[in-house]
MIVEXSE-261740 format. One line per field, with one value per residue: x, y, z of N, C-alpha, C in turn; residue in one letter; residue number from 1. Coordinates in pm, 1 decimal. Example, Ala and Ser with C-alpha at 12.3 -4.5 7.8 and 13.67 -1.06 7.14 Angstrom:
<sites>
nxx	c(1319.0  1285.0);
nyy	c(-569.0  -225.0);
nzz	c(780.0  708.0);
caxx	c(1230.0  1367.0);
cayy	c(-450.0  -106.0);
cazz	c(780.0  714.0);
cxx	c(1320.0  1290.0);
cyy	c(-330.0  3.0);
czz	c(780.0  787.0);
res	c(A  S);
n	c(1  2);
</sites>
This chain:
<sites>
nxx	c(5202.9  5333.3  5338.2  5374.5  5296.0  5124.9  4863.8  4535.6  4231.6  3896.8  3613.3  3333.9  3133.6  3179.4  3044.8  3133.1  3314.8  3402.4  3431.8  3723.5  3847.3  4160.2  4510.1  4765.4  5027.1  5331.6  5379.0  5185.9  5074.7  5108.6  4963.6  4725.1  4657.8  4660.4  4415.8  4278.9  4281.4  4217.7  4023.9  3859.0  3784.3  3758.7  3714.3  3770.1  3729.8  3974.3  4036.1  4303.2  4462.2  4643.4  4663.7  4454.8  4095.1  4125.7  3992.7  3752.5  3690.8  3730.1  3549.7  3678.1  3803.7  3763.1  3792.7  3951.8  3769.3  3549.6  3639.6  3688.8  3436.0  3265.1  3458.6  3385.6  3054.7  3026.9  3208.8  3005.7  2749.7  2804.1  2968.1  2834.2  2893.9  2966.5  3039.4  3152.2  3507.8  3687.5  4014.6  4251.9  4550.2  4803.9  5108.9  5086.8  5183.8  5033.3  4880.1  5092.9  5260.0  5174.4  5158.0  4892.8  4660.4  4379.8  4317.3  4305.5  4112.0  3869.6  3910.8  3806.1  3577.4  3414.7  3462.7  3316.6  3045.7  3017.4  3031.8  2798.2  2600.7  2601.8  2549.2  2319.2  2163.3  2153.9  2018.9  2135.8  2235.2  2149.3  2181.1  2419.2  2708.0  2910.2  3290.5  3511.9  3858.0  4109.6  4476.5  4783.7  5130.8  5124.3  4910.2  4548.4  4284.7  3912.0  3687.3  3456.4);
nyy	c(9852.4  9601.0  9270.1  9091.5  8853.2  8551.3  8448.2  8246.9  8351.6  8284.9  8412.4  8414.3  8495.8  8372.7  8215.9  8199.9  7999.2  8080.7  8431.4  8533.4  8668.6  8755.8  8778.9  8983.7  8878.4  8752.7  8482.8  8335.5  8277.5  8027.1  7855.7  7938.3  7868.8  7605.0  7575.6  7686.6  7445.9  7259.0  7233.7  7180.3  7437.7  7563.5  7843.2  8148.3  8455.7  8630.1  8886.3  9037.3  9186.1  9412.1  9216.9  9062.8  9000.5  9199.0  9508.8  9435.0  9337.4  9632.2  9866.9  10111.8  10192.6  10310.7  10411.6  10181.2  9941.6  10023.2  9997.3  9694.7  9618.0  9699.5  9533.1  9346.4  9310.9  9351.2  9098.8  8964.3  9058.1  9032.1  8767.2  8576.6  8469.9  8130.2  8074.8  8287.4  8338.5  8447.4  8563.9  8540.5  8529.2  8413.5  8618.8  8799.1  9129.3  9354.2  9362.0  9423.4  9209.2  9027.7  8731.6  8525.8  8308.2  8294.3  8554.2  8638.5  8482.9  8606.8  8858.2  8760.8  8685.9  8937.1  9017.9  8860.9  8908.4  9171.8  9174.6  9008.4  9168.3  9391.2  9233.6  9176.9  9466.1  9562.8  9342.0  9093.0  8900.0  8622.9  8336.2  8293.2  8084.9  8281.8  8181.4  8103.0  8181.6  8091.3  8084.3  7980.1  7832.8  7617.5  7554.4  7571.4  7680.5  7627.5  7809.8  7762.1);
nzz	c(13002.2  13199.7  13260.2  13506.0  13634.6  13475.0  13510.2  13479.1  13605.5  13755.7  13621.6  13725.0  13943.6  14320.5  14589.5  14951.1  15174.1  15412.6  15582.9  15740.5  16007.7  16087.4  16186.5  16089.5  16179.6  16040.1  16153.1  16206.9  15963.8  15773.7  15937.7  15890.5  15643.0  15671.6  15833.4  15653.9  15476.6  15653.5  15696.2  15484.1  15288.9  15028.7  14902.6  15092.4  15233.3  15319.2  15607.0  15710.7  15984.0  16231.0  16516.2  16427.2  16526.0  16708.7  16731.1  16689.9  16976.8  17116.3  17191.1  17175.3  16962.3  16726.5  16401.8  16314.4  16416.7  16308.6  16024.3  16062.8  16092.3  15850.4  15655.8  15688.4  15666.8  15383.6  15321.6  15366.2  15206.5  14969.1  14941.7  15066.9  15305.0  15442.4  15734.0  15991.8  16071.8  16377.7  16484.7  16709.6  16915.8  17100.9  17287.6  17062.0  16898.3  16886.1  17108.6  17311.8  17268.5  17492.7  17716.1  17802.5  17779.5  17851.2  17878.2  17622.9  17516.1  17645.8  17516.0  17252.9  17266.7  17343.4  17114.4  16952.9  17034.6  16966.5  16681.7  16604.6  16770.2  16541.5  16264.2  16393.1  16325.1  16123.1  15959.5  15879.5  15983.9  15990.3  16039.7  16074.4  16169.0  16431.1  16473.9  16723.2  16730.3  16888.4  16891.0  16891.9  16968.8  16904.4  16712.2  16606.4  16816.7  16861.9  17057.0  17279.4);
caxx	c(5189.1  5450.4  5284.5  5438.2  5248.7  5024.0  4730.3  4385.9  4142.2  3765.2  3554.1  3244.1  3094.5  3152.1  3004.8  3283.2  3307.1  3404.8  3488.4  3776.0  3979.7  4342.6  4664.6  4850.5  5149.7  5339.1  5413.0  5063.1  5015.8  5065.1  4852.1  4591.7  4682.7  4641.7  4298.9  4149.7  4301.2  4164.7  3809.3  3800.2  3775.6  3807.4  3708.5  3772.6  3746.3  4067.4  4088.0  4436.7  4507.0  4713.1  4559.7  4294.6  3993.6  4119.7  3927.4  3592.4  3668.2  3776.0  3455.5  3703.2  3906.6  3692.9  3818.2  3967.5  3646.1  3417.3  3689.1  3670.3  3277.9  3259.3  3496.5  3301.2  2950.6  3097.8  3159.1  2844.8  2627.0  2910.0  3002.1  2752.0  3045.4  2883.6  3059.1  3256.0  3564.8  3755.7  4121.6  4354.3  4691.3  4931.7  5215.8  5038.3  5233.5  4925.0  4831.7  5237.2  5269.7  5091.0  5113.9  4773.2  4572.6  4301.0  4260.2  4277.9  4010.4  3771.0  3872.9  3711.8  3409.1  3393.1  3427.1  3218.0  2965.1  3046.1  2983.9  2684.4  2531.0  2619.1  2475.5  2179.8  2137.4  2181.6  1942.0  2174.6  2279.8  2061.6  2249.3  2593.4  2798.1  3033.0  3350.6  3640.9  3926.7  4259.6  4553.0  4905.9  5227.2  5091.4  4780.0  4407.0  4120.7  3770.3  3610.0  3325.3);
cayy	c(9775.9  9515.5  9127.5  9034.8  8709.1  8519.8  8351.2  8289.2  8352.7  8217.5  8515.4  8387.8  8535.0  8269.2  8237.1  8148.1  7928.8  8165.4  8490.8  8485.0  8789.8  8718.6  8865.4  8983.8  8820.8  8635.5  8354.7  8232.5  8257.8  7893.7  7781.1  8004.3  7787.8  7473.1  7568.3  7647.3  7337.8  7132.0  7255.7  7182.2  7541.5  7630.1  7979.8  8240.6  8643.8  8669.1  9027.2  9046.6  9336.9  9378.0  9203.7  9008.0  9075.6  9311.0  9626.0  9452.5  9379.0  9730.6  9908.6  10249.7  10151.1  10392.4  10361.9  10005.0  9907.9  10071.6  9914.2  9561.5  9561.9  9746.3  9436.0  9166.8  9297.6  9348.7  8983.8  8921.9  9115.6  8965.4  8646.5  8497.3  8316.4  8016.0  8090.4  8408.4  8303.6  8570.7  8524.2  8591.9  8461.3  8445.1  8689.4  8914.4  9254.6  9467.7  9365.1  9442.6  9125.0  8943.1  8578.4  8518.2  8300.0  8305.1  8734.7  8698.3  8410.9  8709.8  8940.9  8731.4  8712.5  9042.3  9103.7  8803.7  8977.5  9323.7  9127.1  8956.4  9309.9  9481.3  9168.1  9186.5  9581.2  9509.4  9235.6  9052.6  8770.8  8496.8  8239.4  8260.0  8110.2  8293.4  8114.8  8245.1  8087.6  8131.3  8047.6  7929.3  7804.2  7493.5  7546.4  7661.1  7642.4  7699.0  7801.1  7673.2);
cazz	c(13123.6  13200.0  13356.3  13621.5  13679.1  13399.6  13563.0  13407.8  13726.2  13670.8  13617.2  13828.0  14113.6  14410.8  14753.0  15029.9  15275.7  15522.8  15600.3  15845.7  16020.6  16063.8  16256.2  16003.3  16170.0  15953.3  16252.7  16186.4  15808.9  15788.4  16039.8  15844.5  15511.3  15733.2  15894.6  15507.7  15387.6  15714.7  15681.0  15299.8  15200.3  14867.8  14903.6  15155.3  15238.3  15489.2  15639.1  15737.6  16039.4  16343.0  16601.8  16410.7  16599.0  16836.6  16691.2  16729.4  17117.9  17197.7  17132.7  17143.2  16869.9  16612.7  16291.0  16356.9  16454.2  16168.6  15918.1  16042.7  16021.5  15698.7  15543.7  15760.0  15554.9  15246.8  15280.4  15409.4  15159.6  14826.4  14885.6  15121.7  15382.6  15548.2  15844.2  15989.4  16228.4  16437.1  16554.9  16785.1  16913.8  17229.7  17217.1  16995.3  16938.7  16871.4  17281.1  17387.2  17314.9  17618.3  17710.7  17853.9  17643.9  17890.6  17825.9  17463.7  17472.5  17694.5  17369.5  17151.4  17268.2  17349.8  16928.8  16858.6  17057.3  16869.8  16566.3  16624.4  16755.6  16398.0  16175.8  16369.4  16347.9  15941.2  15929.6  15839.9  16093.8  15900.9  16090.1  15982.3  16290.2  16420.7  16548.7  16768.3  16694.1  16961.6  16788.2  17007.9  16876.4  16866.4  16645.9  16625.8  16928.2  16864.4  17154.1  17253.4);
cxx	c(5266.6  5342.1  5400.7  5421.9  5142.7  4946.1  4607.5  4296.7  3984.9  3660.0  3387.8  3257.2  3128.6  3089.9  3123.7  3245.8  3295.4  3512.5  3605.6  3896.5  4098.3  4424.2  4681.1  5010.5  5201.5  5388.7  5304.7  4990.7  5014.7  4985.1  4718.6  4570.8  4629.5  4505.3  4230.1  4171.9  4228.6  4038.7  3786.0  3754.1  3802.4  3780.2  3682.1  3794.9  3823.5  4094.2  4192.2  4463.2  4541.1  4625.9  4415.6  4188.0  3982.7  4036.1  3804.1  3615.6  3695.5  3639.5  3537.5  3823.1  3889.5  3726.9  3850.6  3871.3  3561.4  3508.3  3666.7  3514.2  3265.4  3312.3  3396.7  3141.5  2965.5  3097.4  3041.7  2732.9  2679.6  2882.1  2904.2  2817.8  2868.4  2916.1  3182.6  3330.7  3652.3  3885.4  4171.9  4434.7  4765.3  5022.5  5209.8  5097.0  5113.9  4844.0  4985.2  5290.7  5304.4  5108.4  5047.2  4679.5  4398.9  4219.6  4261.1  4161.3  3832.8  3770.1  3813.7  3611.0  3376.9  3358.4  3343.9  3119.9  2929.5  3001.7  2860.9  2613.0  2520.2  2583.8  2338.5  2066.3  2123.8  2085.7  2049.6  2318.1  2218.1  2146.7  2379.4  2635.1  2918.6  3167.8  3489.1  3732.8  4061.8  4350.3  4690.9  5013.8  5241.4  4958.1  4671.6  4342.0  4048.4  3709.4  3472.8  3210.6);
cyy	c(9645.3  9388.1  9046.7  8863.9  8703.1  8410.6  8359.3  8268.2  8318.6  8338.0  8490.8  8384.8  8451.6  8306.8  8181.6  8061.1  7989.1  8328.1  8479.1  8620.5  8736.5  8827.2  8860.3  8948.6  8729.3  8487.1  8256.5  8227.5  8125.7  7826.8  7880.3  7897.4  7656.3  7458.4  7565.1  7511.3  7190.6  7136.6  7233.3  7283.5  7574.3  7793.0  8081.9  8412.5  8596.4  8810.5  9019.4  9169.8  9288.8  9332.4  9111.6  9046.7  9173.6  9420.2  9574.0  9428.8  9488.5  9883.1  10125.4  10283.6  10244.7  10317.1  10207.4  9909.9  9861.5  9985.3  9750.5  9524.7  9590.0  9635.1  9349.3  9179.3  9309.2  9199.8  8956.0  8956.8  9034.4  8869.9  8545.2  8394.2  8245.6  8037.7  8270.6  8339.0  8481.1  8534.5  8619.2  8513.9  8508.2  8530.7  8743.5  9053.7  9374.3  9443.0  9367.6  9314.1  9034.8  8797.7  8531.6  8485.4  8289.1  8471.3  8701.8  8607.7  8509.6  8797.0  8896.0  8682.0  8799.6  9082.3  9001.1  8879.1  9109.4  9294.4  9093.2  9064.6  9360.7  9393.8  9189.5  9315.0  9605.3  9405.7  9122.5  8883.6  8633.2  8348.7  8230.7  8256.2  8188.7  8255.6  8183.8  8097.4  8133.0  8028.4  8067.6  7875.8  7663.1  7428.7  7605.2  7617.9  7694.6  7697.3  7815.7  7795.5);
czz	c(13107.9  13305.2  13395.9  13591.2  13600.3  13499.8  13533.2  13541.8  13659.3  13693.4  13655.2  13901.3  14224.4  14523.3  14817.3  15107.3  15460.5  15518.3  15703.8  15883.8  16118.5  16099.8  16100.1  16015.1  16082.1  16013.1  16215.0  16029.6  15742.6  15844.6  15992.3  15706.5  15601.2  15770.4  15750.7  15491.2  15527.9  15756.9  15586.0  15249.3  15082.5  14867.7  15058.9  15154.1  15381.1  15455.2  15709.1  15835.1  16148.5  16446.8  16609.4  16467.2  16718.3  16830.9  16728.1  16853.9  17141.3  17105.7  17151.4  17063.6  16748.8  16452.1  16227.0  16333.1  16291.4  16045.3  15898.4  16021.9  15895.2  15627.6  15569.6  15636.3  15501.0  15202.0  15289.1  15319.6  14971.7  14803.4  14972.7  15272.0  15493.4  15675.0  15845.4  16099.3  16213.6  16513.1  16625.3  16810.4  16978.4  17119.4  17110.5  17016.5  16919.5  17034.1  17391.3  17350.6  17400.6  17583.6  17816.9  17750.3  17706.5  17880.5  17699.4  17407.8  17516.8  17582.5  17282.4  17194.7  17282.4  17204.3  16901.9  16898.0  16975.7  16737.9  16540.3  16608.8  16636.5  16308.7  16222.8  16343.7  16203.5  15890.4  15841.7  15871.2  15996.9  15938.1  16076.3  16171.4  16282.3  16533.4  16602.0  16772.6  16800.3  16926.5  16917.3  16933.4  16828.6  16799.6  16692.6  16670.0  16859.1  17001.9  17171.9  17301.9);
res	c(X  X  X  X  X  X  X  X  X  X  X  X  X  X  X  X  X  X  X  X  X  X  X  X  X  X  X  X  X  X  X  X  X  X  X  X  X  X  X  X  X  X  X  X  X  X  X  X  X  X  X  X  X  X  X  X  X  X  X  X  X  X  X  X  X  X  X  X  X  X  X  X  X  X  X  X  X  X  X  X  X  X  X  X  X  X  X  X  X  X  X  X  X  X  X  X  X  X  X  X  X  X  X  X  X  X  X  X  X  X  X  X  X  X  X  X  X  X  X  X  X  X  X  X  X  X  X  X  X  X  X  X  X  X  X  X  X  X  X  X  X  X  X  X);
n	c(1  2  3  4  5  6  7  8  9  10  11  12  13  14  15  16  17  18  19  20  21  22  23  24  25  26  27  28  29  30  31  32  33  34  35  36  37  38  39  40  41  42  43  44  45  46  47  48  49  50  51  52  53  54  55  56  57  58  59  60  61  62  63  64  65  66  67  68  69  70  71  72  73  74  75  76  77  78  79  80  81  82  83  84  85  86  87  88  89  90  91  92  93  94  95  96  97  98  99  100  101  102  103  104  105  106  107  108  109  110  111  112  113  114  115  116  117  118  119  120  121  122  123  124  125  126  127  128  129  130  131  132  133  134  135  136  137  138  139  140  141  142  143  144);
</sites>
């Protein structure tokens, strides 16, 4: 076996700060670096997929779907995240990419909702907010 890259990683468990699902565009992979670093995160679970939270609004997404909850409790049951956020982002190609940031702010609530439902069907809501985050070329909303 040939090492690529030497790095000593700290071999304790952590809890996170937040889980957080993420376009996997790479337009907004900075402005994902910017949001940990302007919440004071030190630790995050980012799920990375087309669309960020599109699968939990489109309750006929199947697999999509069942994948993004399956990671979401995974964190949830692991690392403990203090908070879960859910993105999205104008001119998204996994929605044709659409520029309507008023529809993609109705998709995420639609999946926070989807979310919510499946922590509390798990017992496993225990307060963890969860925040929807719409993302533009000029940075990250939380909506309220």
């Amino acid at each position: 076996m040939q090492t690529v890259v030497s790095f000593r990683t700290d071999p304790e468990h952590v809890s996170v700060d937040a889980c957080i699902v993420w376009c996997f565009d790479p337009r907004f992979s900075g402005l994902l670096r910017a949001l940990e670093e302007g919440e004071g995160f030190s630790h995050t679970d980012v799920i990375k997929v087309a669309g960020g939270a599109k699968d939990l609004a489109d309750s006929s997404s199947g697999n999509g779907r069942d994948y993004l909850l399956d990671q979401i409790g995974k964190s949830v049951a692991l690392h403990h995240p203090r908070q879960v956020m859910l993105m999205m982002h104008d001119n998204c190609g996994a929605y044709g990419g659409r520029e309507d940031p008023e529809f993609y702010k109705e998709e995420l609530r639609k999946a926070g909702s989807a979310l919510e439902r499946f922590l509390e069907e798990r017992g496993k809501r225990d307060g963890i907010p969860i925040k929807l985050i719409f993302c533009d070329f000029e940075g990250a909303h939380i909506l309220d």
